[in-house]
N, C-alpha and C positions, 0 to 999 in steps of 0.2 A: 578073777579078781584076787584071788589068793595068792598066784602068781606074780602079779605086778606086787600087790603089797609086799611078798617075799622078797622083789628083787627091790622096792625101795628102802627094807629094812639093810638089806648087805648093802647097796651104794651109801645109807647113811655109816653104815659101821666102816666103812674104807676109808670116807670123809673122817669121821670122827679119830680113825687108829692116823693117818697121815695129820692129824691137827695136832691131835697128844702125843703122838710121839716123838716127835723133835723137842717138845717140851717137857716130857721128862728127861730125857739125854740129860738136857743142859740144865734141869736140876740136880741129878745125877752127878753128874761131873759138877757140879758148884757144891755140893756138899760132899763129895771125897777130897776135895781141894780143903776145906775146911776143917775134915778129918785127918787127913793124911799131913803133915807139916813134911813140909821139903829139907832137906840136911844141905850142910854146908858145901862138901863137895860133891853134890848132885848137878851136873848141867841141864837143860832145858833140852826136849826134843824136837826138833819141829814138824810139823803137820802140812801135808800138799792136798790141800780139797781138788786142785785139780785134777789129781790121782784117780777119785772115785767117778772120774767123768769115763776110764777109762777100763769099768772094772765089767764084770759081765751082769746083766742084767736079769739073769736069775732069781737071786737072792729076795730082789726086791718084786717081781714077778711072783713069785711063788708065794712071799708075806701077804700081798694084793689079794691073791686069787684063796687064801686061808682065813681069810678076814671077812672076805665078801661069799662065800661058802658057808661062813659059821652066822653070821648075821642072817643071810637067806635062812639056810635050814633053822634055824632058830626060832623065825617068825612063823616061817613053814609048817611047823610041826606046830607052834601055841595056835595057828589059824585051825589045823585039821582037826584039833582036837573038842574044838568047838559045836 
């Protein structure tokens, strides 16, 4: 039973870090835009999201399995000590 609890504490913490994270980004970026005032002769850069379709999947592999690892042993450990 400690086991499954451990591993629905990590599947909720993967849920949760893939909810929140894309929402702090774009508060992130909505208040450096706020901070930052743009100069006159600044041009604008543009952005290819279909870029990141095409990048290696690593990075976000690895965040996955860092997330869902800490939330496990997390539970893990407050279950054992019980």
């Amino acid at each position: 039973m400690i086991y499954i609890k451990s591993l629905l504490a990590g599947l909720l913490a993967v849920l949760i870090a893939c909810i929140s994270l894309p929402v702090l980004v774009v508060i992130g970026l909505f208040v450096y835009s706020m901070i930052h005032q743009s100069q006159e002769g600044e041009g604008a850069v543009g952005w290819d999201p279909i870029s990141l379709v095409h990048q290696q999947p690593l990075p976000v592999v690895a965040f996955t399995i860092l997330v869902f690892a800490s939330g496990f042993f997390w539970k893990f450990r407050r279950l054992m000590h019980r």
